[in-house]
C-alpha positions as protocol buffer text, in pm:
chain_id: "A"
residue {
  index: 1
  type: UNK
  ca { x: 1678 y: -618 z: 1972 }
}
residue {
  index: 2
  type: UNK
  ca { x: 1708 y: -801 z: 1680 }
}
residue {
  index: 3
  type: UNK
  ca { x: 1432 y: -739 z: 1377 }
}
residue {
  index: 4
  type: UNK
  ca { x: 1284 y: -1078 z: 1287 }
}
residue {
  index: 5
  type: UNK
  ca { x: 1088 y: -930 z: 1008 }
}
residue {
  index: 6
  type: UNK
  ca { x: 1217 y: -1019 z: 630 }
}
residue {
  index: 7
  type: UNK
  ca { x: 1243 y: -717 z: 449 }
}
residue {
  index: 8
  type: UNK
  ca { x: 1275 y: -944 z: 172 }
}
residue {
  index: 9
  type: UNK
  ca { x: 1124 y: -780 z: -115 }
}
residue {
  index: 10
  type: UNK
  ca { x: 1022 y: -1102 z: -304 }
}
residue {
  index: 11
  type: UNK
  ca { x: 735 y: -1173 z: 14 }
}
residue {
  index: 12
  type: UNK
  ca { x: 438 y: -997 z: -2 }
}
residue {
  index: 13
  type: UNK
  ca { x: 379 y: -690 z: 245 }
}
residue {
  index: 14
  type: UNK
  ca { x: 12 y: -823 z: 315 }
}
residue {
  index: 15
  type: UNK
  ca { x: -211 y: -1104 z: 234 }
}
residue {
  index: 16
  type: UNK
  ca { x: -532 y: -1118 z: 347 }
}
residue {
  index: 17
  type: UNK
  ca { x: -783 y: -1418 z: 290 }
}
residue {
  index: 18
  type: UNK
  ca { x: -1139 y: -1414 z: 379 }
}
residue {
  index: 19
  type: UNK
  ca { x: -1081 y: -1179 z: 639 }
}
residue {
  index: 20
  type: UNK
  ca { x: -1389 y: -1119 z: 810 }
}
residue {
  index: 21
  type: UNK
  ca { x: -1464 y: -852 z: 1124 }
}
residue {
  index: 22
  type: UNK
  ca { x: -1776 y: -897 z: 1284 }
}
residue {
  index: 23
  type: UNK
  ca { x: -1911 y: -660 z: 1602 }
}
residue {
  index: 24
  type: UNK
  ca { x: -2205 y: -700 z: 1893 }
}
residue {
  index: 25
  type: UNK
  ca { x: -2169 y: -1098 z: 1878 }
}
residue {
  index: 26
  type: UNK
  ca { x: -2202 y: -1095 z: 1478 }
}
residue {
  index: 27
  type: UNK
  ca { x: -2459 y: -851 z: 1430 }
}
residue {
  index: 28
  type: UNK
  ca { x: -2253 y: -613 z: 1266 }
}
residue {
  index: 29
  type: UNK
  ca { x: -2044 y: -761 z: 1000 }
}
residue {
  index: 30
  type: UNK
  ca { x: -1815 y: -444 z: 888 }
}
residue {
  index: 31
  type: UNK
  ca { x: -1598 y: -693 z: 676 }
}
residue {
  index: 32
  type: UNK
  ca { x: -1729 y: -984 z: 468 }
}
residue {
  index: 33
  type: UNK
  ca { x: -1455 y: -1166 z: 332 }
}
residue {
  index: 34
  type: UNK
  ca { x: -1196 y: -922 z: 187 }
}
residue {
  index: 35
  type: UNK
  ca { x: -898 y: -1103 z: -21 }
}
residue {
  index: 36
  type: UNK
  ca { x: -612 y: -915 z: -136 }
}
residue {
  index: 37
  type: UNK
  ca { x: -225 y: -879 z: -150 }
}
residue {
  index: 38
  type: UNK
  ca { x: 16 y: -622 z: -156 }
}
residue {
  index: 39
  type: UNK
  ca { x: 333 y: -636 z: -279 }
}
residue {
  index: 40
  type: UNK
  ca { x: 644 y: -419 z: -123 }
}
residue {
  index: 41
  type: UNK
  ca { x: 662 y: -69 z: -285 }
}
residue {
  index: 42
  type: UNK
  ca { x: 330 y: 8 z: -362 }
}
residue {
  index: 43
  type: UNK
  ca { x: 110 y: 280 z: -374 }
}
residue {
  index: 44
  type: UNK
  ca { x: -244 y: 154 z: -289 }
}
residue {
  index: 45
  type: UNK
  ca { x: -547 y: 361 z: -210 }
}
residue {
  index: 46
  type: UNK
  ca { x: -857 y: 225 z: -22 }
}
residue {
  index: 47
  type: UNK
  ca { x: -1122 y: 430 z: -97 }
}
residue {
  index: 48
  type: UNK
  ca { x: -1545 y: 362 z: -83 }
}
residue {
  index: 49
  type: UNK
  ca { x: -1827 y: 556 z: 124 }
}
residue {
  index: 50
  type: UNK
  ca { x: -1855 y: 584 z: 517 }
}
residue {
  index: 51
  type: UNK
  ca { x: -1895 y: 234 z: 695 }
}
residue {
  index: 52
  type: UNK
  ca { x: -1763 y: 38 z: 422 }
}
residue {
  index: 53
  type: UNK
  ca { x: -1530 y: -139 z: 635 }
}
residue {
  index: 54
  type: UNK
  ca { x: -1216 y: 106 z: 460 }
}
residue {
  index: 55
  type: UNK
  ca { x: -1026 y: 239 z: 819 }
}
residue {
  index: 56
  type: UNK
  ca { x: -1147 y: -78 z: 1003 }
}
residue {
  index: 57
  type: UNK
  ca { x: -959 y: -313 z: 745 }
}
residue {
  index: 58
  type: UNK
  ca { x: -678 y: -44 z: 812 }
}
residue {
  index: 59
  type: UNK
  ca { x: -641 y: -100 z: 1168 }
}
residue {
  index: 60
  type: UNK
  ca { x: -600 y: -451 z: 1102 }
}
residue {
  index: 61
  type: UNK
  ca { x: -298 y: -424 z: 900 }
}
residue {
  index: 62
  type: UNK
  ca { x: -179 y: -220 z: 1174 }
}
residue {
  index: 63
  type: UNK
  ca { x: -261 y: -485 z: 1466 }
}
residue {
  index: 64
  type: UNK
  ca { x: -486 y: -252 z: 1652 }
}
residue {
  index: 65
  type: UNK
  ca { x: -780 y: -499 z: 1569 }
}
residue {
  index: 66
  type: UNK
  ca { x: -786 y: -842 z: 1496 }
}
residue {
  index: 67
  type: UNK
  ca { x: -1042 y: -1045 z: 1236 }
}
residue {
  index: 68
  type: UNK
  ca { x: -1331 y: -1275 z: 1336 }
}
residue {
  index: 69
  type: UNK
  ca { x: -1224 y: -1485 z: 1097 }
}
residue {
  index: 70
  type: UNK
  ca { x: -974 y: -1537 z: 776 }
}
residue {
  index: 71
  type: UNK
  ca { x: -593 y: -1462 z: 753 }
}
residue {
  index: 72
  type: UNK
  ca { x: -382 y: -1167 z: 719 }
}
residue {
  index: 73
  type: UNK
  ca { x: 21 y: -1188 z: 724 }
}
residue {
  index: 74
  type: UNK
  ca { x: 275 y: -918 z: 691 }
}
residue {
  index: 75
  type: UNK
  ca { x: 581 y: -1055 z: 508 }
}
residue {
  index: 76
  type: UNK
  ca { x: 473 y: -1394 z: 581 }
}
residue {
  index: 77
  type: UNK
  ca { x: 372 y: -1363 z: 993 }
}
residue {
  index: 78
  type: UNK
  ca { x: 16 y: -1383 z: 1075 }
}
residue {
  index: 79
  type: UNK
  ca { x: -25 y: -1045 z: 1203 }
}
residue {
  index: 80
  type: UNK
  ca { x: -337 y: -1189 z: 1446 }
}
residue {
  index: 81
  type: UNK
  ca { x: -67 y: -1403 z: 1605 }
}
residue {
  index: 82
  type: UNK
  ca { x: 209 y: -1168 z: 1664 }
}
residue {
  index: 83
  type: UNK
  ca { x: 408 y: -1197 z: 1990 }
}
residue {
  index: 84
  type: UNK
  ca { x: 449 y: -846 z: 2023 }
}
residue {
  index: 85
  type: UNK
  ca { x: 229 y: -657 z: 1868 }
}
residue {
  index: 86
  type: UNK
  ca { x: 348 y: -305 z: 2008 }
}
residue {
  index: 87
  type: UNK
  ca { x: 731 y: -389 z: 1857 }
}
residue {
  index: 88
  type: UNK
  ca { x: 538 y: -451 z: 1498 }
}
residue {
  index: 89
  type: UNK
  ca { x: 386 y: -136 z: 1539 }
}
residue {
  index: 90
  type: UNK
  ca { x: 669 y: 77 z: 1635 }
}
residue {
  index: 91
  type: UNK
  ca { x: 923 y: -83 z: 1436 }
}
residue {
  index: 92
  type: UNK
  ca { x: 736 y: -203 z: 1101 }
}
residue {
  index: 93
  type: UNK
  ca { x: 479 y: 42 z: 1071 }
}
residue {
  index: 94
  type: UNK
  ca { x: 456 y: 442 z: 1101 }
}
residue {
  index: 95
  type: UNK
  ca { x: 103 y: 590 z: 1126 }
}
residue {
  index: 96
  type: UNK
  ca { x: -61 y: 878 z: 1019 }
}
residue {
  index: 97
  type: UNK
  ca { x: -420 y: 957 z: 1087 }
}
residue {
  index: 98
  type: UNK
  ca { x: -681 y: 1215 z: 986 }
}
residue {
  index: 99
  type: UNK
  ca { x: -682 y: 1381 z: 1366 }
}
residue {
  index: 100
  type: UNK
  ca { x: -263 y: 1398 z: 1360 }
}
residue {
  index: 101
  type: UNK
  ca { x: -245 y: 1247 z: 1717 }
}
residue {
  index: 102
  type: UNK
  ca { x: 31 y: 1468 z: 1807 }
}
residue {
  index: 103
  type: UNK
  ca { x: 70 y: 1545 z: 2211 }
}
residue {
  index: 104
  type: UNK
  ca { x: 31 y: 1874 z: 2283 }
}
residue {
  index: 105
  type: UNK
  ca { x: 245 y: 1894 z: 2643 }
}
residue {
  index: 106
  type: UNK
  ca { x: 562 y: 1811 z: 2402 }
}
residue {
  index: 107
  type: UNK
  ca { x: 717 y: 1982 z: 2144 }
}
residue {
  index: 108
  type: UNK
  ca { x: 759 y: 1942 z: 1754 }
}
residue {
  index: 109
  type: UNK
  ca { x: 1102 y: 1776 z: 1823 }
}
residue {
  index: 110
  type: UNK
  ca { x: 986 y: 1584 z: 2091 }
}
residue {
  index: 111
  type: UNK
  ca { x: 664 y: 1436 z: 1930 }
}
residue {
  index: 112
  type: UNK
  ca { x: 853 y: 1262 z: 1618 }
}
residue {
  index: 113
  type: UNK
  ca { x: 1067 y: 1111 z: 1877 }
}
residue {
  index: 114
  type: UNK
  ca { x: 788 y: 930 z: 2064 }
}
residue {
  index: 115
  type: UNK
  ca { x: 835 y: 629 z: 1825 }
}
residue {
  index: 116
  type: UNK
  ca { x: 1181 y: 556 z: 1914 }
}
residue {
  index: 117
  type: UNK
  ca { x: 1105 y: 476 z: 2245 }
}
residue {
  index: 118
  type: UNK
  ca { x: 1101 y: 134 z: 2146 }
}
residue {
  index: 119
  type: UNK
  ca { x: 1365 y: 67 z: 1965 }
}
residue {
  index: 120
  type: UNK
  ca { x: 1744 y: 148 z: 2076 }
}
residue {
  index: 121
  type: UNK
  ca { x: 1793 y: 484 z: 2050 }
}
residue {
  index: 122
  type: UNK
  ca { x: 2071 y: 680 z: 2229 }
}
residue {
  index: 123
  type: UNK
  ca { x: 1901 y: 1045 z: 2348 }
}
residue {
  index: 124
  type: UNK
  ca { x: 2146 y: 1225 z: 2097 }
}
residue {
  index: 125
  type: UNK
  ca { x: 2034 y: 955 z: 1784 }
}
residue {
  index: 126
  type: UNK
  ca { x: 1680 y: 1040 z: 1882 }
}
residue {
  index: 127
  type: UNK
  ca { x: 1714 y: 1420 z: 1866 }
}
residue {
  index: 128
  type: UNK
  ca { x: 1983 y: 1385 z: 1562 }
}
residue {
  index: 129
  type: UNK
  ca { x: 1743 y: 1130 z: 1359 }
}
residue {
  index: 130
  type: UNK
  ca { x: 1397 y: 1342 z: 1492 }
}
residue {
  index: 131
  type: UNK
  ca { x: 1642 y: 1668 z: 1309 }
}
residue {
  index: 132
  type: UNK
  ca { x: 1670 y: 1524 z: 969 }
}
residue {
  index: 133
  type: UNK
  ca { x: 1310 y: 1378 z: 911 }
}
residue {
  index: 134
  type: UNK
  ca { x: 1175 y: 1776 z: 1035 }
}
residue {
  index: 135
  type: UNK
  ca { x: 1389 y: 1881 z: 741 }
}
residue {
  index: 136
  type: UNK
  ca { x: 1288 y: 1599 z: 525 }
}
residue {
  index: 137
  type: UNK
  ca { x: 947 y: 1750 z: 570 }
}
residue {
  index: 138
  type: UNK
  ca { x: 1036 y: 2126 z: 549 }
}
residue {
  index: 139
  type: UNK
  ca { x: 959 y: 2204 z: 950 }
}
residue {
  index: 140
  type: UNK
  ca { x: 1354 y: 2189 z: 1083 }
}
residue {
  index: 141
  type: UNK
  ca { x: 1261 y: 2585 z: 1181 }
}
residue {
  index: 142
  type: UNK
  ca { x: 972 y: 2487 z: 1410 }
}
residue {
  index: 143
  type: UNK
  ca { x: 1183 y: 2229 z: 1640 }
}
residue {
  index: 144
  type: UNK
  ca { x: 1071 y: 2425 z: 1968 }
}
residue {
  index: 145
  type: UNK
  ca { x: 710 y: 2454 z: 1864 }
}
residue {
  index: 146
  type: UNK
  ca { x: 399 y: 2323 z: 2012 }
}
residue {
  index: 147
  type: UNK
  ca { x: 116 y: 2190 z: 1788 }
}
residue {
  index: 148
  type: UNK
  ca { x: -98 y: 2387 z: 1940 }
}
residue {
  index: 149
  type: UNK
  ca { x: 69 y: 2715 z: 1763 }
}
residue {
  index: 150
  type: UNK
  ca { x: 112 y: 2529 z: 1458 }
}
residue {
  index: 151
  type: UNK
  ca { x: -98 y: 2512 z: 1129 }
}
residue {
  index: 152
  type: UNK
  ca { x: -333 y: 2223 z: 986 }
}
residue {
  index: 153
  type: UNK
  ca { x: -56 y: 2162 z: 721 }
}
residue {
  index: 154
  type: UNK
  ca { x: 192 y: 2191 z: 976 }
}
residue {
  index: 155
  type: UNK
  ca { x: 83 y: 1964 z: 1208 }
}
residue {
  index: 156
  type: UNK
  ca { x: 14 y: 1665 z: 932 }
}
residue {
  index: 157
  type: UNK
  ca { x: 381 y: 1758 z: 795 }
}
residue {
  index: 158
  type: UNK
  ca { x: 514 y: 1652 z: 1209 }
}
residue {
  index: 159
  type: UNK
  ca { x: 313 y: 1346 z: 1172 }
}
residue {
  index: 160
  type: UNK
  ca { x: 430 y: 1246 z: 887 }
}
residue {
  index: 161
  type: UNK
  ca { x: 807 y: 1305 z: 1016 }
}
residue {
  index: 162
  type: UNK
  ca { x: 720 y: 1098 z: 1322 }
}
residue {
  index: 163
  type: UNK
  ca { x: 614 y: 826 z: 1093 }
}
residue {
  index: 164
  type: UNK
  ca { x: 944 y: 756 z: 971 }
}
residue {
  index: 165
  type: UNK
  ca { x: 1077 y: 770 z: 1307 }
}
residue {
  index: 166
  type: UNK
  ca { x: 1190 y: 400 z: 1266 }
}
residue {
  index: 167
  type: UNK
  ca { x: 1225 y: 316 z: 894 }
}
residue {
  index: 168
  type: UNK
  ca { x: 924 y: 147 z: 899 }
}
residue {
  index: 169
  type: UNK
  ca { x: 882 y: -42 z: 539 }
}
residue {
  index: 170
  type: UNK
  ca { x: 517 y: 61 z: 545 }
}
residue {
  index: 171
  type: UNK
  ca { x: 328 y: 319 z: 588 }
}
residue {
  index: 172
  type: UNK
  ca { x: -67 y: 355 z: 675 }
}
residue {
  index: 173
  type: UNK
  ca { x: -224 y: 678 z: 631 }
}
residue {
  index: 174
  type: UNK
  ca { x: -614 y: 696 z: 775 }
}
residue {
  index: 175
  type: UNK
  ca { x: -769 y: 1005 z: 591 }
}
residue {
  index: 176
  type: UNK
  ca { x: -461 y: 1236 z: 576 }
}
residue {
  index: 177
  type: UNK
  ca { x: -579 y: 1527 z: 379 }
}
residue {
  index: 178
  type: UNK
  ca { x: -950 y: 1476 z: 588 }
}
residue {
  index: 179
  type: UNK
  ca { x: -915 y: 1750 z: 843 }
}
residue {
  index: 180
  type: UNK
  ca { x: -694 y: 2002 z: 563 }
}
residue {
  index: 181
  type: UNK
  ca { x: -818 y: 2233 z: 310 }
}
residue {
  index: 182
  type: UNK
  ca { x: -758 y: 2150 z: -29 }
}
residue {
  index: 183
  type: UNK
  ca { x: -398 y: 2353 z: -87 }
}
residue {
  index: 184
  type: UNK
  ca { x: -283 y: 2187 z: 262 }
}
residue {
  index: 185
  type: UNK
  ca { x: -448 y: 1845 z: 134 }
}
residue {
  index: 186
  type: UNK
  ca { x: -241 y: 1889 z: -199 }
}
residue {
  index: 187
  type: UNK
  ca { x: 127 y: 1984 z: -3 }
}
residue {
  index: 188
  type: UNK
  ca { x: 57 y: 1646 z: 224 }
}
residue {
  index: 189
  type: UNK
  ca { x: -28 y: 1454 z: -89 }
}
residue {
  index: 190
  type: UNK
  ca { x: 281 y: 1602 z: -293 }
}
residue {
  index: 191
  type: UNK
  ca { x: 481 y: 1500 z: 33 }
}
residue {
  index: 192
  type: UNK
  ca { x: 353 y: 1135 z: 84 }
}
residue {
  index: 193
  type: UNK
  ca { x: 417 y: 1124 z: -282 }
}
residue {
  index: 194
  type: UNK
  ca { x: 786 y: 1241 z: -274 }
}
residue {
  index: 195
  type: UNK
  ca { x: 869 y: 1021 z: 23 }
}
residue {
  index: 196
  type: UNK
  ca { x: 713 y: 712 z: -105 }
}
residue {
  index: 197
  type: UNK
  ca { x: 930 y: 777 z: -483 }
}
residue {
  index: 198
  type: UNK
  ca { x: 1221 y: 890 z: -285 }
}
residue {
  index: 199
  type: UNK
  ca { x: 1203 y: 606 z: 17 }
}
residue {
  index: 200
  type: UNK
  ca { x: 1070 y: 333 z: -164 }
}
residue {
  index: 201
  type: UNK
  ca { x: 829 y: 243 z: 146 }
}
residue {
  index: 202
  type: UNK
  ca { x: 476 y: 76 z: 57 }
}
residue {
  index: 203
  type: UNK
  ca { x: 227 y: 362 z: 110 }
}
residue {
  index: 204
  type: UNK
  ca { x: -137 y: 212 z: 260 }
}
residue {
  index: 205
  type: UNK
  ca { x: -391 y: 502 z: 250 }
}
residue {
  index: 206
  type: UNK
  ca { x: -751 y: 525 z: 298 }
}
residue {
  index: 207
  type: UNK
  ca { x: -951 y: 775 z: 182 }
}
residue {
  index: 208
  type: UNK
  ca { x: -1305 y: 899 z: 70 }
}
residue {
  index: 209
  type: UNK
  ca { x: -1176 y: 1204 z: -163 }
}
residue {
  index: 210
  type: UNK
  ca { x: -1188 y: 1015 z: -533 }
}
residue {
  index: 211
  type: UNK
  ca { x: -891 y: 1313 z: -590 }
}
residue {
  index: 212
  type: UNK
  ca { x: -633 y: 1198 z: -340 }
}
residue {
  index: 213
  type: UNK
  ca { x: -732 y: 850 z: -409 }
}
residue {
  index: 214
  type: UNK
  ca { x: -672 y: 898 z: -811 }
}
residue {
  index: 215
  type: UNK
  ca { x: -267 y: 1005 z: -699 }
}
residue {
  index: 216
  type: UNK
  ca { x: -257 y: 612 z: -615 }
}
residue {
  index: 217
  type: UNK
  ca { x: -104 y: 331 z: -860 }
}
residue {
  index: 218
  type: UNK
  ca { x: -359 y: 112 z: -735 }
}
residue {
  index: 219
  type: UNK
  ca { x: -684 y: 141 z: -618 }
}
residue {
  index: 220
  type: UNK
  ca { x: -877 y: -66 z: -444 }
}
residue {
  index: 221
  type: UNK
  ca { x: -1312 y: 52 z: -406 }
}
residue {
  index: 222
  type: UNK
  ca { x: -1493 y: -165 z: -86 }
}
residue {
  index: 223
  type: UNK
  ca { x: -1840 y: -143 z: -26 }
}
residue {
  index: 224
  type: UNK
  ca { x: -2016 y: -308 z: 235 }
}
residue {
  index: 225
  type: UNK
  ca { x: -1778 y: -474 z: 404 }
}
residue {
  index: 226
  type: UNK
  ca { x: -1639 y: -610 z: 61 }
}
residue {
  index: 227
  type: UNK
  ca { x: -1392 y: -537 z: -222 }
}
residue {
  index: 228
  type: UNK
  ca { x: -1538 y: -414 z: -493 }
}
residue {
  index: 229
  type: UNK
  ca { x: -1316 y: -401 z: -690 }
}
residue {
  index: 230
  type: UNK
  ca { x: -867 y: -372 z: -722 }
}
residue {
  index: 231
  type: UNK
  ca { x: -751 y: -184 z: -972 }
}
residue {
  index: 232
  type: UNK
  ca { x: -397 y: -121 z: -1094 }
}
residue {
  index: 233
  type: UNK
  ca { x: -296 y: 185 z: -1341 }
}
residue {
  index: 234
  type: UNK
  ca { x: -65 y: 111 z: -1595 }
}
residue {
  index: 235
  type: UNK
  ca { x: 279 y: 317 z: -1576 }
}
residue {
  index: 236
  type: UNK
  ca { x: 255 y: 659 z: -1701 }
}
């Protein structure tokens, strides 16, 4: 299957414009007209207090909900309007979420191949490519493993590999570090960091911890259902 996504670097990643999300036939507005872009390559963290529309706004770039109103592309397709929003998921974008998601009836080496499922992977690619992202992220010992016997750490680190099952060119991280203590939180952080230097992938993550946020090049602060405001840092 061919990819019809650009990975043209000159197009931005996202663009959203008045994107609005409203719940219980508008009585719940959880965004109010957000406006941003992001450009390929960047680091940007979305950070603000509980209910301030921060994971919701998330699961839109991801396609797992769709606005009441505005625009949001990725590299230039209305993500809202996407034929196949399962194949933009699975190809484009790897996941990683606060509660790790991993299936606990399959193995370590099993669960980062789940991904390639839908894309067109031999079985030996899939085991072969599921091999070197478990190294990537320092578990290649713990291929026969069950989540269930593995740490907090350990478990983020399989998420992470599964991820990258796909070369996605972004990544969206919901709360990474949230269910880690803070040494665990700072080893995930060190490896999102690494990976997104070292793979050149735009790096999406939302979080309420101002510390995890700070490790960000840009920073954008919602609150109620808004953007407060978008901050870049200036290279170190």
């Amino acid at each position: 299957m061919s990819d019809p996504f650009s990975r043209d670097s000159s197009l931005p990643v996202f663009k959203a414009t008045g994107l609005k999300k409203e719940y219980d036939d508008g009585k719940v507005a959880a965004l109010r007209g957000v406006d941003f872009t992001i450009q390929a390559g960047e680091f940007v963290a979305i950070t603000g207090p509980s209910g301030c529309g921060k994971s919701t706004l998330l699961a839109m770039l991801g396609s797992l909900d769709k606005p009441s109103a505005g625009t949001l592309s990725y590299r230039g397709q209305s993500i809202p309007d996407l034929a196949d929003p399962p194949a933009y998921r699975a190809r484009e974008i790897g996941f990683i979420f606060q509660a790790f998601h991993l299936l606990n009836t399959f193995n370590v080496l099993e669960n980062v191949q789940i991904p390639m499922f839908e894309a067109d992977w031999s079985r030996a690619q899939r085991s072969e490519r599921a091999i070197e992202l478990l190294k990537l992220v320092g578990l290649d010992h713990r291929l026969a493993h069950f989540p269930t016997t593995l740490s907090g750490g350990e478990r983020q680190r399989v998420a992470i590999a599964r991820s990258l099952a796909n070369s996605p060119g972004v990544i969206l991280a919901d709360e990474p570090t949230g269910n880690l203590d803070s040494s665990n939180a700072g080893q995930i952080m060190a490896l999102l960091l690494k990976l997104h230097r070292e793979l050149g992938m735009t790096l999406v993550l939302v979080t309420h911890d101002p510390n995890v946020a700070s490790l960000a090049s840009r920073i954008i602060r919602m609150k109620d259902g808004q953007v407060e405001s978008d901050q870049t840092k200036a290279p170190a």
